[in-house]
N, C-alpha and C positions, 0 to 999 in steps of 0.2 A: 513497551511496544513489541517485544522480542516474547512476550507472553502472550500477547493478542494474537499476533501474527502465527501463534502456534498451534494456539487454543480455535482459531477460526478455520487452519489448517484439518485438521482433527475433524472437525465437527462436521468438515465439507465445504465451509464458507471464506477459505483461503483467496484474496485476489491472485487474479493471473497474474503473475511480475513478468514472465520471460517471453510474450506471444502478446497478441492482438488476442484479447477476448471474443473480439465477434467475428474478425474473419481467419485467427490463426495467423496472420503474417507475420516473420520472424520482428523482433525486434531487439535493440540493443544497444552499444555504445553507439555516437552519434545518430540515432532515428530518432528523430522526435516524435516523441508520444503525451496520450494525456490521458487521465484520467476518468473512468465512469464508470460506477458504482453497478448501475444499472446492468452494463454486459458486463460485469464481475472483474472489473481490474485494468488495466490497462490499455489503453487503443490505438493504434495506427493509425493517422496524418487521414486515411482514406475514411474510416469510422467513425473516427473521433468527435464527429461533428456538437455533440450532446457530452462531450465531457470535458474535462477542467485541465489544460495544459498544466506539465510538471519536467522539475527538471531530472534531469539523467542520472545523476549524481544519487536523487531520492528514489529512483525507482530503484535502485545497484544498490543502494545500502536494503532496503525495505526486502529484495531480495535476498540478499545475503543472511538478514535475519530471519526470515521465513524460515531458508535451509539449517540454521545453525544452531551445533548442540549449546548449551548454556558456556561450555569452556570456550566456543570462537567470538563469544561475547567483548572480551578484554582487548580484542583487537579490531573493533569497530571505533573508526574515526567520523563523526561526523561535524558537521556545522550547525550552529542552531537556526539557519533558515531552513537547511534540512528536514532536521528533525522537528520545525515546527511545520513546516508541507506534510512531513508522511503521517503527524499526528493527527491532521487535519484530515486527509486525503483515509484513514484508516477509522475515525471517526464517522463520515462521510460513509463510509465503505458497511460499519457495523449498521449504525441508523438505518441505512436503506434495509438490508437483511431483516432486521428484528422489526421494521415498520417505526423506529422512532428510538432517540438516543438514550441508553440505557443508563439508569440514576447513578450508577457508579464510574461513569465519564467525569463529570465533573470531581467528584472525591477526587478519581486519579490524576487529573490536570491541576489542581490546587495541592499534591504535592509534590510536582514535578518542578 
């Protein structure tokens, strides 16, 4: 995940974690936000209408590993509902971009 999140970073095709993608409004601990692909990453209560409610918890790690060099990796805690939201939620996220999910999706989730 810490490799997609980088590699999509790079390329230009990073989701927004920290802001409302489509109107910019700050977001963060307790705002509930949700997911869509579409305005590139995460949305405001006010936007959100077309995207996929997520918890707080996934957007703060999903963040943290966007930002993070390979050494802040060993201190990422999460939970496997977590990490199985942002797998989704980043999934979701490539698909849309490249018009459809790329063959090496599944390799990487069958050895996860």
């Amino acid at each position: 995940m810490w490799f997609a999140l980088k590699a999509l970073s790079t390329a230009g095709y990073g989701p927004v974690l920290d802001a409302c993608a489509s109107c910019g409004a700050a977001t963060g601990p307790g705002v509930p936000v949700s997911f869509d692909p579409g305005a590139g990453g995460v949305v405001c209560a006010a936007c959100g209408e077309r995207g996929v409610p997520v918890m707080q918890g996934t957007v703060g790690m999903m963040k943290f590993l966007q930002d993070a060099d390979v050494g802040g990796l060993r201190s990422v805690r999460a939970d496997g509902k977590m990490l199985r939201e942002a797998r989704a939620l980043l999934g979701d996220h490539v698909a849309y971009h490249c018009g459809r999910a790329p063959k090496s999706s599944s390799v990487i989730d069958s050895l996860s």
